[in-house]
C-alpha positions as CSV (number, residue, x, y, z in Angstrom):
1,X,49.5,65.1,143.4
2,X,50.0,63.4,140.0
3,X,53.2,62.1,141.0
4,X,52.9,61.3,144.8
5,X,48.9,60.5,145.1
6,X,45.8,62.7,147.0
7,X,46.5,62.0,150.1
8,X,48.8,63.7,153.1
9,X,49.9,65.6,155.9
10,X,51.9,68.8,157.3
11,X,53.1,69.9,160.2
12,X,54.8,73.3,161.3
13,X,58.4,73.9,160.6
14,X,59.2,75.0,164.4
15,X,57.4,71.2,165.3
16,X,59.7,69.3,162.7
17,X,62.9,71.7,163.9
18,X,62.3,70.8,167.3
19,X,63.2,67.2,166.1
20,X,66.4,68.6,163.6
21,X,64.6,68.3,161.1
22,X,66.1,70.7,158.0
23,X,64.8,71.7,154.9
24,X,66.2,70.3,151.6
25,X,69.1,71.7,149.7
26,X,68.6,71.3,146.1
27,X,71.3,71.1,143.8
28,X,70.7,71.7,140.2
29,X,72.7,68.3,138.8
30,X,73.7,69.7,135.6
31,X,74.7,73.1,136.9
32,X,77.6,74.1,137.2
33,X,80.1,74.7,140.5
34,X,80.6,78.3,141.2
35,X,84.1,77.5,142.7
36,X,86.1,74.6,142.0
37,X,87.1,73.5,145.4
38,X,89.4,71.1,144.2
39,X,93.6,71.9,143.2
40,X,94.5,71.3,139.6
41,X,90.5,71.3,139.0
42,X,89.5,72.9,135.8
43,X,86.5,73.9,134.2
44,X,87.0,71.1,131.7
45,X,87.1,68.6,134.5
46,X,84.4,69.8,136.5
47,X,81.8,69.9,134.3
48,X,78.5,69.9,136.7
49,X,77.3,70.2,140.5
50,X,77.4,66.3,140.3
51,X,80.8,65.8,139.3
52,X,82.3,67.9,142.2
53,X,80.0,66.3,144.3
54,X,81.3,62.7,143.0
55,X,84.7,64.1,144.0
56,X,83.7,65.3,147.4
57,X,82.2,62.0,148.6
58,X,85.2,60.1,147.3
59,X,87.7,62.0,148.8
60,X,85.4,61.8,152.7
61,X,85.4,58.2,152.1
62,X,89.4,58.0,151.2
63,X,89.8,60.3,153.9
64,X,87.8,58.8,156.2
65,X,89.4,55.1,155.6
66,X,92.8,56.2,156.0
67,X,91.9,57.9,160.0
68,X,89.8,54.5,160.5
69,X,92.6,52.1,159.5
70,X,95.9,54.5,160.3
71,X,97.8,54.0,163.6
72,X,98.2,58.0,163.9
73,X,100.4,58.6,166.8
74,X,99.2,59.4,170.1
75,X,99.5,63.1,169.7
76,X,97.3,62.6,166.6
77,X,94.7,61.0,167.7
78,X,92.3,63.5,169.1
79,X,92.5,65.6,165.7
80,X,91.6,62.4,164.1
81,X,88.9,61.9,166.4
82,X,87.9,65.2,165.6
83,X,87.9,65.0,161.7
84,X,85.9,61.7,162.2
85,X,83.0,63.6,164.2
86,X,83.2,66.5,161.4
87,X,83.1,64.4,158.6
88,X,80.0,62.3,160.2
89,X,77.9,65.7,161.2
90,X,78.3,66.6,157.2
91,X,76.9,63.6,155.9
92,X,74.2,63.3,158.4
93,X,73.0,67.0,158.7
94,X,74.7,68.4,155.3
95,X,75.0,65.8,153.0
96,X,72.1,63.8,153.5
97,X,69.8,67.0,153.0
98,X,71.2,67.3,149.3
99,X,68.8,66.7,147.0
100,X,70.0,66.7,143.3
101,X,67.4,67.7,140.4
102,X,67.9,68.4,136.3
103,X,66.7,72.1,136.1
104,X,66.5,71.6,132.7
105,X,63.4,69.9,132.7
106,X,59.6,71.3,132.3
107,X,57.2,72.1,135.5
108,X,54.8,69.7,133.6
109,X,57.9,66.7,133.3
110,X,56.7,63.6,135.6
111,X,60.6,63.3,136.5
112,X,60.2,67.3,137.7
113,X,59.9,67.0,141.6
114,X,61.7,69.3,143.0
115,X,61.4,72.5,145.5
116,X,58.7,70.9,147.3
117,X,59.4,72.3,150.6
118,X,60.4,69.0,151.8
119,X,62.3,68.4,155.4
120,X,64.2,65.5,155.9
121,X,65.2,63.9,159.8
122,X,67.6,61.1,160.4
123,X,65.2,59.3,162.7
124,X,61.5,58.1,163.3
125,X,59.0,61.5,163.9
126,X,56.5,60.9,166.3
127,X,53.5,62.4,166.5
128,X,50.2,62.9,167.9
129,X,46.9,64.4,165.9
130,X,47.8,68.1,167.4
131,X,50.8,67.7,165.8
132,X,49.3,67.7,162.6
133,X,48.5,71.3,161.0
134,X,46.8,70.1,157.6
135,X,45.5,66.7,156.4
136,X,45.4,66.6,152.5
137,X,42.4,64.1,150.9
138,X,40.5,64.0,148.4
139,X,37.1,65.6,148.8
140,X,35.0,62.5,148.9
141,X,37.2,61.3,152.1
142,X,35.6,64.5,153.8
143,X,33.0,62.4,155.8
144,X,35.2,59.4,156.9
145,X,37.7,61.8,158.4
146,X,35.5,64.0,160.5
147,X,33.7,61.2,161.4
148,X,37.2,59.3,162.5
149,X,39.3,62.0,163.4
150,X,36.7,64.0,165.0
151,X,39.2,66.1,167.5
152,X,41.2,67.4,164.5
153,X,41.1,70.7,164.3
154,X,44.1,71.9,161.9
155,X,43.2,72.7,157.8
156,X,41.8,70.4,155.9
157,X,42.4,70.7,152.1
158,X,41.0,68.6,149.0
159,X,42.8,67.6,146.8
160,X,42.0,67.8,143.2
161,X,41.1,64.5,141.3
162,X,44.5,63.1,139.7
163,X,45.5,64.6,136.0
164,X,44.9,62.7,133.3
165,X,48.0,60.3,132.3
């Protein structure tokens, strides 16, 4: 709460996986690859999670280029097709749930915000009040919220006054 304020809200993972929502995949940055996907890769070369990562997304985007801007034969074209709809479905539902973090640093470290149990979807979530499973405020917001949200019935939880800085 230090880090991202008192206030919030939570829904239930079958409502956010009804809209494809996924959970995060977190990637320790500094860690390193327990396979090196790559020929002529070496542990010298690949010296973290980031790096092959860095190489991954460069070779999708070479990749992807040369199928864009190639005049494959006609025979061709539907794989090409095809790669282009893989490699899109990987950055949207693969890719964009990544989530690097340095697992090096403290609980207590400011830049420490990861394995939060956070879903990520690729469009606007919308959402009515019985959507919501548990509001997060701080306890002197009780009042104003039953008085303004007085059909909510899901949890409510205070939270703790901000840490000192």
């Amino acid at each position: 709460m230090h880090k991202y304020g008192q206030f919030g809200i939570a829904f239930s993972k079958s409502f956010l996986a009804e809209l494809g929502a996924s959970p995060v995949i977190y990637v320790p940055r500094y860690g390193r690859p327990a396979l090196l996907p790559y020929e002529g890769y070496s542990r010298r070369r690949v010296a973290s999670q980031a790096v092959a990562f860095d190489h991954f997304g460069r070779s999708s985007t070479k990749s992807r280029k040369a199928w864009l801007t190639s005049k494959a034969e006609p025979r061709f074209k539907r794989t090409a097709e095809d790669l282009r709809r893989i490699m899109e479905f990987l950055e949207l539902h693969v890719v964009s749930n990544l989530k690097f973090f340095d697992h090096r640093l403290s609980d207590l470290d400011e830049d420490n915000y990861y394995m939060e149990r956070e879903w990520r979807v690729s469009r606007n979530v919308k959402f009515s009040l019985r959507d919501v499973q548990r509001i997060i405020i701080p306890s002197e917001y009780s009042r104003r919220l039953r008085n303004d949200l007085p059909r909510f019935d899901g949890e409510m939880v205070f939270s703790a006054r901000p840490f000192p800085a």
